[in-house]
C-alpha positions in Angstrom: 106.1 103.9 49.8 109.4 102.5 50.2 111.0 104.0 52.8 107.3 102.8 55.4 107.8 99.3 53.6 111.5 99.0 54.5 110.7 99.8 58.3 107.4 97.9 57.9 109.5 94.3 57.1 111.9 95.2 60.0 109.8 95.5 62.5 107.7 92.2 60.9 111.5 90.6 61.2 110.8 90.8 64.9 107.7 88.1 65.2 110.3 85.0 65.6 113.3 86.4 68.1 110.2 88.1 70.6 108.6 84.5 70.7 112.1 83.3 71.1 112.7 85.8 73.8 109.9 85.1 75.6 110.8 81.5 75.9 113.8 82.4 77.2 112.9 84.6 79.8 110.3 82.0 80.6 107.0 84.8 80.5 104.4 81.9 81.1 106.3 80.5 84.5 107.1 83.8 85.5 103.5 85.0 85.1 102.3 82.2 87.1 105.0 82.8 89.6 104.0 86.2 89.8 100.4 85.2 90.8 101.8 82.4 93.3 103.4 85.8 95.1 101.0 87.8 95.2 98.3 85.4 96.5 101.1 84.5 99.5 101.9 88.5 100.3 97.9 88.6 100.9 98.3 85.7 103.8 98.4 87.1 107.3 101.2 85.6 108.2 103.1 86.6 105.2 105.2 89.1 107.4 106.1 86.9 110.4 109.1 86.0 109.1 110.3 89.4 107.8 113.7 88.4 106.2 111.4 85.9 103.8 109.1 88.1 103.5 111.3 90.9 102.2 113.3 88.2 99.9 109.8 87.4 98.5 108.4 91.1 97.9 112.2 91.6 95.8 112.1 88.3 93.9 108.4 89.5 93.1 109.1 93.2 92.0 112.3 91.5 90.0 109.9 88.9 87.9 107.4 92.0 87.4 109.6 93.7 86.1 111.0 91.6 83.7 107.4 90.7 82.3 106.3 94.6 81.8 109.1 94.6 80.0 108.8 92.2 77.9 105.3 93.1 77.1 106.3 96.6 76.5 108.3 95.3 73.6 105.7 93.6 72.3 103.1 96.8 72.2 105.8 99.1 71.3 106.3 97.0 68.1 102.3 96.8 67.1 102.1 100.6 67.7 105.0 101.1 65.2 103.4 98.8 62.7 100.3 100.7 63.5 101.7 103.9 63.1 103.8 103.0 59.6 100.5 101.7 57.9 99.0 104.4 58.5 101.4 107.0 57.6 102.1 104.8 54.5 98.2 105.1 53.3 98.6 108.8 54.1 101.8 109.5 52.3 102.5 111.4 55.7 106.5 111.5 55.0 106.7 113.7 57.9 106.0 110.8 60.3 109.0 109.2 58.7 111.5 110.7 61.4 108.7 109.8 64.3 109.1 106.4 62.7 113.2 105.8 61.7 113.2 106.8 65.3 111.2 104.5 67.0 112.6 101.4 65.1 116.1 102.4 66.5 115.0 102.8 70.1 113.1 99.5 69.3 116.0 98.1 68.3 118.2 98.7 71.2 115.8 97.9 73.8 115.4 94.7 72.4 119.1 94.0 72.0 119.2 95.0 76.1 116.3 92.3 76.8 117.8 90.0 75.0 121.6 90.0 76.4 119.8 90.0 80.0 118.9 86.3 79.1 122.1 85.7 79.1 123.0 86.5 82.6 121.6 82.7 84.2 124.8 82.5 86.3 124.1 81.6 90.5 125.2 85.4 90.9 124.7 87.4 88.3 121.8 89.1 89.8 123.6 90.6 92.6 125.6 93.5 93.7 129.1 93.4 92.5 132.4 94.5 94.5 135.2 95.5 92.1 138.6 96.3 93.3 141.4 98.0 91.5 145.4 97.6 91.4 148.1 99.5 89.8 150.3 96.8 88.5 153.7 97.7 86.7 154.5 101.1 85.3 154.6 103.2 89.1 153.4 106.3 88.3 152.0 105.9 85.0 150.2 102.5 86.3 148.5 104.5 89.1 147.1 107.0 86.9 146.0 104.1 84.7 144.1 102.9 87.7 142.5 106.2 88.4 140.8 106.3 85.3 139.5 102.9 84.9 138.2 104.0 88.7 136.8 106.7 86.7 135.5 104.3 83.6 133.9 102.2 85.9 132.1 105.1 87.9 130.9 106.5 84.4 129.1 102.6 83.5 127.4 102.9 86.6 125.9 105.7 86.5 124.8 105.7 83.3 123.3 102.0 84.0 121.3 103.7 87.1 123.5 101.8 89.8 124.5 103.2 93.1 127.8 102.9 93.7 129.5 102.7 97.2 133.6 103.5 97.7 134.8 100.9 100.5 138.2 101.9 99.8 140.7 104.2 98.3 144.4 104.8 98.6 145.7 107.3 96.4 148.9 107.2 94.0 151.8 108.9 95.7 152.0 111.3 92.4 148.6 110.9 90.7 145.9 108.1 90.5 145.6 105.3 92.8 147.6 102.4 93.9 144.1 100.2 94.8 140.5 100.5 95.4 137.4 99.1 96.2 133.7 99.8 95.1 130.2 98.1 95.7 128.3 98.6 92.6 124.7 98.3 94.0 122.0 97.1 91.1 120.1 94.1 89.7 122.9 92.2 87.8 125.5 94.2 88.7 128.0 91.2 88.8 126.6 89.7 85.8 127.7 92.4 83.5 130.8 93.6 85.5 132.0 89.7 85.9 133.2 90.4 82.2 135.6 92.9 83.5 138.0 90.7 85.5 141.2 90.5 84.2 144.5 93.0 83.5 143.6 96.1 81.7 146.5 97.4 79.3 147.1 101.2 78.2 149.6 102.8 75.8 150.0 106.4 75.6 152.0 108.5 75.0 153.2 109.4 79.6 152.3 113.0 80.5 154.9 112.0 83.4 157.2 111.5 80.6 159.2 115.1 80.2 160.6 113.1 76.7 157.4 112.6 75.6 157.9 108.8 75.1 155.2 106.2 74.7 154.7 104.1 77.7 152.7 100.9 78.6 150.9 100.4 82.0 149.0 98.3 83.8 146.1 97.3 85.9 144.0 94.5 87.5 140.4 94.6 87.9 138.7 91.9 90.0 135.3 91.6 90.5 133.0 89.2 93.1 129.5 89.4 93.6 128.2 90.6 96.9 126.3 87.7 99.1 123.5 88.0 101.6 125.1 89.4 104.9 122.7 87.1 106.8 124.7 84.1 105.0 125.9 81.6 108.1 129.7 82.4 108.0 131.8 81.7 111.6 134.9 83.1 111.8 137.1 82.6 114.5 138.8 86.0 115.6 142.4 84.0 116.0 142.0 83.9 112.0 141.8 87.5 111.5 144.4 90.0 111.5 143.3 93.5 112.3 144.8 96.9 111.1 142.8 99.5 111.6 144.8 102.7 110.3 143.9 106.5 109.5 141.9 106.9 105.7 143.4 108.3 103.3 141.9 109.9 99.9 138.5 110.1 98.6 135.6 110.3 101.0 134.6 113.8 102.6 136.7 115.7 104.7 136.4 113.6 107.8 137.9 110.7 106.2 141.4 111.8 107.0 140.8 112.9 110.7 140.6 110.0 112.6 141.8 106.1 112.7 138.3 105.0 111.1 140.0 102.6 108.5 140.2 98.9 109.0 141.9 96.1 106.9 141.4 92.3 107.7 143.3 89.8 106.6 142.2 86.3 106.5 145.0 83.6 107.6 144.0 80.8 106.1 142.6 82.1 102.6 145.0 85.0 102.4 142.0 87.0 101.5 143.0 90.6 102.3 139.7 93.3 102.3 139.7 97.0 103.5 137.1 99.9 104.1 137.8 102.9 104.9 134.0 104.8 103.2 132.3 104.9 106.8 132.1 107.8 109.1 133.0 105.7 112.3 135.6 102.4 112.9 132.8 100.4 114.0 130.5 100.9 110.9 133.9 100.3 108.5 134.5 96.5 110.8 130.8 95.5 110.0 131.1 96.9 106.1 134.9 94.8 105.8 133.6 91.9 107.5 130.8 92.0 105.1 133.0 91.7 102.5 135.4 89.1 103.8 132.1 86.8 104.5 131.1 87.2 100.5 134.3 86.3 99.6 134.7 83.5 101.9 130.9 82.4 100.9 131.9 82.6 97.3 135.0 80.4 98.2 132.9 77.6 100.3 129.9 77.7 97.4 132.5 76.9 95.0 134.4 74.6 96.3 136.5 73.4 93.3 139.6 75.4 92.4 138.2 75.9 88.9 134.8 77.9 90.2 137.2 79.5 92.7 138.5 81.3 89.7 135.8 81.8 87.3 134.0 83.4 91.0 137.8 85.8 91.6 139.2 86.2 87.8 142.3 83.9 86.9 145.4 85.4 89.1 147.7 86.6 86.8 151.0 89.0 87.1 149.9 92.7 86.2 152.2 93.0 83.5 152.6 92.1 79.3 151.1 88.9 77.7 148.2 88.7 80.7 145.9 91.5 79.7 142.2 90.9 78.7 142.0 94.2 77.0 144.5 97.1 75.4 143.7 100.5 74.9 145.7 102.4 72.7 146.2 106.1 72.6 149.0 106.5 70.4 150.0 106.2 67.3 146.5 105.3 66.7 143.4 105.2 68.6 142.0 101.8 69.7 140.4 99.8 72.4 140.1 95.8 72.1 139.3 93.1 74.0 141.8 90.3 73.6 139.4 87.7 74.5 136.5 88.5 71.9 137.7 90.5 69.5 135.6 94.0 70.0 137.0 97.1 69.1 135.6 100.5 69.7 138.0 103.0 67.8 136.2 106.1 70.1 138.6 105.9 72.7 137.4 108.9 74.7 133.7 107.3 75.0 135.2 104.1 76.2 136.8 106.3 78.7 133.6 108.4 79.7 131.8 104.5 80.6 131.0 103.4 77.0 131.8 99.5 77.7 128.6 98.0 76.9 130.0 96.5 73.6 132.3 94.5 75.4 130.0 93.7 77.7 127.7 92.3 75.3 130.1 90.5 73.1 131.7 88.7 76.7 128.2 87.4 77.3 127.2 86.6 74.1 130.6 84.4 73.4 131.5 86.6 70.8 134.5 85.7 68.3 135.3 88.1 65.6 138.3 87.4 63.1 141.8 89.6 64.5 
């Protein structure tokens, strides 16, 4: 019947890209990596050195992983051919919906497999910290902020991340002037890294009693998190420290005591804050964290041009620098500058729908404007 041949030569359409995949992922080296693992976890001194022995039992859950998932693909397709022939020999028409179904499920959990190949950078598979800043447009700018905060809280969830706050200070009216969160997840920064840049709304201001369209602001930058055992010496006459009562999100303790601290870096500039800990000393060691991934990131890279591609290019929060525009009025429309996406659902792209422009960043996407 047509309808079990037209899904039949779809899912026959996949035999090339799954070799292709698997090449890419590199399933043969990986399987015999997985076995090298597993035979040195079984050694009695496997656990002497705990650090390396931890690094190991990730690295091997990580490659695991990835081949289960691979083969999953690769039996999920045979059962659906399986299951189409013989619903086509039946004439069983009400396996068609089982089937139409299955190929679209197929479909994206390929298309996920496949844009995770993409993510070979040195950091891609680690935590990411991205910070938030209202940039012109006062009022309206800080609510702009606010609900990227939100946008960005959405993705991650959805994605299965944990997400930390590490700091927070609210708009004086509504939204927030800055903040900081580590998004905790296997190639967090990978996707995420696509996000640096300034983020442009126009709407029409519900802090505008005229009812006038308005256009505002915001940076997003984004590192990825380094190992806190990385060998990073700072010298205290370096650092300045501000330690200062937390404001805004958090619990209600947060605003009771002079928990927050802020450290600035003299001879980078590099300014970091956290304020998401119950006690001053557990927000130093969470900031200091921060400062030494940053400063790691900086010292790894040590050309200006990786500096950048590691931090985001430093441009002014304001017109001509934005990576992306989201329009609210008079039509409805988000697209990225740099690729060409547009998702014309502007209230999903608000509730965490991003994943399109995720996926056309990494894929080096150009459509037509």
């Amino acid at each position: 019947m047509l309808e079990f041949d037209n899904i039949r030569l779809e899912l026959e359409s996949y035999e090339t890209p799954l070799k292709e995949l698997k090449d890419s992922l590199h399933i043969d080296t990986v399987v015999t990596k997985i076995s090298e693992l597993e035979a040195m976890s079984q050694d009695p001194g496997f656990w002497n050195d705990v650090n390396r022995a931890q690094k190991l039992q990730t690295d091997l859950r990580t490659m695991q992983k990835k081949v289960e998932s691979y083969n999953r693909l690769v039996s999920d397709r045979e059962d659906l051919l399986a299951l189409c022939e013989l619903a086509n020999e039946d004439e069983d028409m009400d396996s068609l919906p089982e089937l139409q179904e299955g190929l679209e499920k197929y479909k994206k959990d390929f298309e996920k497999m496949r844009i995770e190949t993409l993510l070979t950078g040195p950091y891609d598979k680690n935590n990411a910290i991205l910070s938030l800043q209202a940039g012109a447009g006062g009022t309206e700018a800080m609510d702009w902020a606010g609900m990227l905060y939100r946008m960005y809280t959405r993705w991650s969830e959805a994605k299965g991340y944990q997400i930390q706050l590490l700091d927070y200070l609210e708009g004086e009216e509504a939204g927030v002037k800055s903040c900081s969160i580590k998004v905790i997840g296997e190639n967090a920064y990978g996707f995420l890294r696509s996000e640096l840049g300034v983020h442009r709304l126009v709407r029409i201001s519900p802090f505008d009693s005229a009812g006038r369209r308005h256009t505002s602001f915001a940076s997003c930058e984004v590192i990825p998190e380094m190992d806190t055992n990385i060998d990073i010496k700072i010298d205290p006459k370096d650092l300045r420290v501000d330690k200062y009562r937390a404001t805004g999100k958090g619990g209600q303790h947060i605003n009771k005591t002079d928990t927050a601290v802020r450290l600035t870096h003299y001879p980078t500039g590099i300014v970091v804050a956290c304020q998401a800990e119950r006690s001053q000393v557990q927000n130093m060691e969470t900031a200091m964290n921060m400062l030494k991934s940053k400063l790691f990131a900086l010292a790894e890279a040590a050309q200006m041009e990786k500096i950048e591609d590691l931090k985001g290019e430093q441009k002014d929060i304001a017109w001509g620098s934005q990576i992306r525009s989201y329009v609210f009025c008079p039509y409805t429309q988000v697209k990225d500058e740099r690729t060409g996406y547009v998702e014309v659902d502007v209230d999903a792209v608000m509730d965490g729908k991003i994943d399109g422009f995720i996926n056309a960043f990494l894929s080096g996407m150009k459509i037509q404007k």
